[in-house]
C-alpha positions as CSV (number, residue, x, y, z in Angstrom):
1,X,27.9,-32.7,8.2
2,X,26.5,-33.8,4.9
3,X,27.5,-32.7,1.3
4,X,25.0,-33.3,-0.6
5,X,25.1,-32.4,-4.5
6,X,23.9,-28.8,-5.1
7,X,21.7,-29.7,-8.2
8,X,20.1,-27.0,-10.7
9,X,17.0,-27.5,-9.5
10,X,17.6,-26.5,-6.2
11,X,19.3,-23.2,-7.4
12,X,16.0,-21.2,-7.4
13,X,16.4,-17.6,-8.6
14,X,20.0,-16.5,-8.2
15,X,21.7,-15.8,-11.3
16,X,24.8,-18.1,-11.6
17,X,26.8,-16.1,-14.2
18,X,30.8,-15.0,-13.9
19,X,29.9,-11.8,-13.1
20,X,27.3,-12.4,-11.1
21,X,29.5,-15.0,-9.1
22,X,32.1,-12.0,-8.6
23,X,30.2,-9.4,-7.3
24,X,28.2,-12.2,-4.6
25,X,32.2,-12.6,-3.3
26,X,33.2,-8.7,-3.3
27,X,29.8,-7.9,-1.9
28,X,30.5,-11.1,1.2
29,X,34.2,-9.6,1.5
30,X,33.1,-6.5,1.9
31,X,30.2,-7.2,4.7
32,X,32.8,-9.7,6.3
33,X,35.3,-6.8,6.4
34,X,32.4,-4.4,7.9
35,X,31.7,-7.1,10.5
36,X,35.4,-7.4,11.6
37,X,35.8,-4.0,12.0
38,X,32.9,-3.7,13.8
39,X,33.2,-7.2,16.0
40,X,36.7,-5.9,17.1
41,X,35.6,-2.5,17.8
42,X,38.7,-1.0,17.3
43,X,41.0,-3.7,18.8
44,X,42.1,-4.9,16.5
45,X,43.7,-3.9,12.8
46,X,41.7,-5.3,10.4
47,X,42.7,-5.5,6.4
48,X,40.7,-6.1,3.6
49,X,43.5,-7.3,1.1
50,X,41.5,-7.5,-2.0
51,X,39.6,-3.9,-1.7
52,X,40.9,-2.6,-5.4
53,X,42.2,-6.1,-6.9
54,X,42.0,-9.7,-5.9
55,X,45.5,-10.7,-3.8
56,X,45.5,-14.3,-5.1
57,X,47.2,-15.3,-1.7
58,X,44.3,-17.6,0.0
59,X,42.9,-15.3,2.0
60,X,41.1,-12.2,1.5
61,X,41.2,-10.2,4.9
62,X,43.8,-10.2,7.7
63,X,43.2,-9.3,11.3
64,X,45.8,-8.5,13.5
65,X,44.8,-8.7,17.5
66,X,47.6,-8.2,20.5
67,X,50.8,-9.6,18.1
68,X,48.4,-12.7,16.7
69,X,47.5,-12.5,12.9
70,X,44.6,-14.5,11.8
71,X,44.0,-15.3,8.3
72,X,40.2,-14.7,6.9
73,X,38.7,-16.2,3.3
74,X,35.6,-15.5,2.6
75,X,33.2,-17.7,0.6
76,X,29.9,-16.3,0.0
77,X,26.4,-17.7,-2.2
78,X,23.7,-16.2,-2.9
79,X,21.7,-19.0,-2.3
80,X,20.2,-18.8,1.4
81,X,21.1,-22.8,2.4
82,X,23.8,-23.9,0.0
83,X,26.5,-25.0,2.3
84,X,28.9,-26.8,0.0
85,X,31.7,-24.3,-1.7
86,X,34.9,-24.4,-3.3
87,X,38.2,-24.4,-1.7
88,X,41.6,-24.0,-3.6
89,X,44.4,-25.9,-2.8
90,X,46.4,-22.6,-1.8
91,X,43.7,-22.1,0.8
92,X,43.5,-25.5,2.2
93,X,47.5,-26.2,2.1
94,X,47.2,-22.1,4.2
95,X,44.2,-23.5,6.4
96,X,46.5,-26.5,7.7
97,X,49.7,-24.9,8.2
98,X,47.7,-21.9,10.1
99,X,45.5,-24.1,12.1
100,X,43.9,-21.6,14.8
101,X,44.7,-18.7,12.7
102,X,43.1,-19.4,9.6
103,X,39.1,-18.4,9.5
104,X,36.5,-18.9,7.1
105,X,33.4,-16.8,6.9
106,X,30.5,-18.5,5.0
107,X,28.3,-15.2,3.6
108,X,24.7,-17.0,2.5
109,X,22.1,-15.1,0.6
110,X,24.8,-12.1,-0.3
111,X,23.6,-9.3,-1.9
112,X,20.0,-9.8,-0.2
113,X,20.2,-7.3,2.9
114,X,17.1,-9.0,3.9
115,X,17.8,-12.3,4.4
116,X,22.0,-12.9,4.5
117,X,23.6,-14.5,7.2
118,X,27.0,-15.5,8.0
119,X,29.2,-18.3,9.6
120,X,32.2,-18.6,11.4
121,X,34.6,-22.0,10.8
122,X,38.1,-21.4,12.8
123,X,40.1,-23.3,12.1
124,X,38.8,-25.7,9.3
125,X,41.6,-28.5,9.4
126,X,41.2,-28.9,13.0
127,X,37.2,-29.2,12.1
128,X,37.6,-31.6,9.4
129,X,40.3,-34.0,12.0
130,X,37.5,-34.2,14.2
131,X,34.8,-34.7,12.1
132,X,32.5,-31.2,12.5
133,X,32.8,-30.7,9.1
134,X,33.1,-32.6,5.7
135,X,35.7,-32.5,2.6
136,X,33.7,-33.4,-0.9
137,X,35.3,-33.7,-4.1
138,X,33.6,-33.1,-7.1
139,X,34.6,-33.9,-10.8
């Protein structure tokens, strides 16, 4: 994987603002937490932790399948192709000690119903040992 910098010009239309920024990531959540419910068809107990205020806990949605708890952030962009995103240190430190049960969903174009996609990283320590994804640090 490549992280290459995600430069204004390439930005094209989305608005970038605070608020803006905030509703793209309640708007992922909530399609995220749609798709679980639906993906696990009942199955499965599936809670969106940060439906009326934002948990803080580095995640944002837990599923709980036959006694195994998986741990789901979302990160969503409005931008169709921008794959590079912010990761706290909370989520990361919660990404390695969960290995296998920590998932996050990658929401591009939110907001557009048209156009958005999503994707699926288990277990994102795992994926960055082996080298199927990247770390990029940014000043």
């Amino acid at each position: 994987q490549t992280c290459l910098p995600f430069c204004s010009a390439d930005r094209g239309q989305a608005d970038d603002s605070a608020g803006s920024l905030r509703a793209a990531g309640r708007w992922g959540e909530q399609l995220v937490y749609q798709h679980l419910l639906l993906s696990t068809a009942g199955a499965a107990s599936v809670r969106w932790l940060n439906e009326e205020t934002e948990s803080g806990l580095g995640y944002d949605i837990e599923v709980r399948q036959g006694g195994k708890l998986t741990y789901v952030e979302v990160k969503s962009t409005r931008h169709a192709r921008k794959n590079v995103f912010h990761i706290s240190a909370r989520e990361w430190e919660l990404a390695r000690k969960m290995g296998s049960g920590y998932h996050i969903y990658r929401v591009y174009a939110a907001m557009d119903p048209g156009r958005v996609s999503i994707e699926h990283v288990a277990d994102p320590a795992r994926m960055l040992e082996s080298s199927q994804i990247a770390l990029c640090l940014a000043f």
